[in-house]
C-alpha positions in Angstrom: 22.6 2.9 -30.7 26.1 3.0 -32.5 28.6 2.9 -30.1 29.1 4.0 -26.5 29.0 8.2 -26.5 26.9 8.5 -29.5 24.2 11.0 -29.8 21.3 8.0 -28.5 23.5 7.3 -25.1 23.8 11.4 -24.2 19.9 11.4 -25.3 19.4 8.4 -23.0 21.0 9.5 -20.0 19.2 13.3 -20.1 15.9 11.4 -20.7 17.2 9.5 -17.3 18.3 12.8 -15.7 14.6 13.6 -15.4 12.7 10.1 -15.3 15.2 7.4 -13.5 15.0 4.4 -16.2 13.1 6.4 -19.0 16.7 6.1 -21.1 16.7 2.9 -20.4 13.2 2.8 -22.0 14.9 4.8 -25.1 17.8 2.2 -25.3 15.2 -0.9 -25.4 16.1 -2.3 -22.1 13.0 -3.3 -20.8 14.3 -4.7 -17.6 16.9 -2.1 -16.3 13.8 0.7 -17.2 12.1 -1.4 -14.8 14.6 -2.0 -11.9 15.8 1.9 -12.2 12.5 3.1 -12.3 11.0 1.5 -9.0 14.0 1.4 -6.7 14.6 5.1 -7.3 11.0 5.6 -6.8 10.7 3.7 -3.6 14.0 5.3 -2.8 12.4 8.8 -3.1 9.2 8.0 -1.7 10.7 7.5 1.6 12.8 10.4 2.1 11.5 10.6 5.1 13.5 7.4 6.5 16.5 9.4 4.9 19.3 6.5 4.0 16.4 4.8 0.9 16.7 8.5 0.0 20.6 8.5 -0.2 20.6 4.7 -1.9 18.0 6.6 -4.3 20.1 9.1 -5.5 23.1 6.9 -5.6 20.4 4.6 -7.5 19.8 7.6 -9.7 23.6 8.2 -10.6 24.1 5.1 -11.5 20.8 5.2 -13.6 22.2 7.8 -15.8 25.9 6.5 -15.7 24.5 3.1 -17.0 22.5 4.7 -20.0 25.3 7.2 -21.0 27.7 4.0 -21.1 25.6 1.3 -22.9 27.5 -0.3 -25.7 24.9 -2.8 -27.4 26.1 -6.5 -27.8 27.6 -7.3 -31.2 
């Protein structure tokens, strides 16, 4: 990745658009893949309890957000 808003962030955040954490995955960032990945799963998974299901799409905003800002460390 260049530089926040290249062409790898906007590819990151549509991977994470469909996959919560796959961008992350793209980026290299193990970690955040991870986190993003299960609490928006676990979030979804009980919808039924409705307020994980909110947190999970807030989860999942944030999710895409993050990827589609990432500026690497210099």
């Amino acid at each position: 990745m260049a530089k926040q808003g290249s062409t790898g962030n906007v590819i990151a955040a549509l991977c994470n658009i469909f996959i919560p954490g796959l961008g992350h995955l793209v980026q290299g960032r193990l970690l955040a893949a991870f986190f993003f990945f299960i609490s928006t799963a676990v979030g979804y998974a009980m919808y039924f309890l409705i307020f994980p299901a909110i947190i999970a799409v807030i989860i999942h905003l944030i999710s895409i957000i993050s990827a589609a800002r990432y500026k690497p460390p210099q």
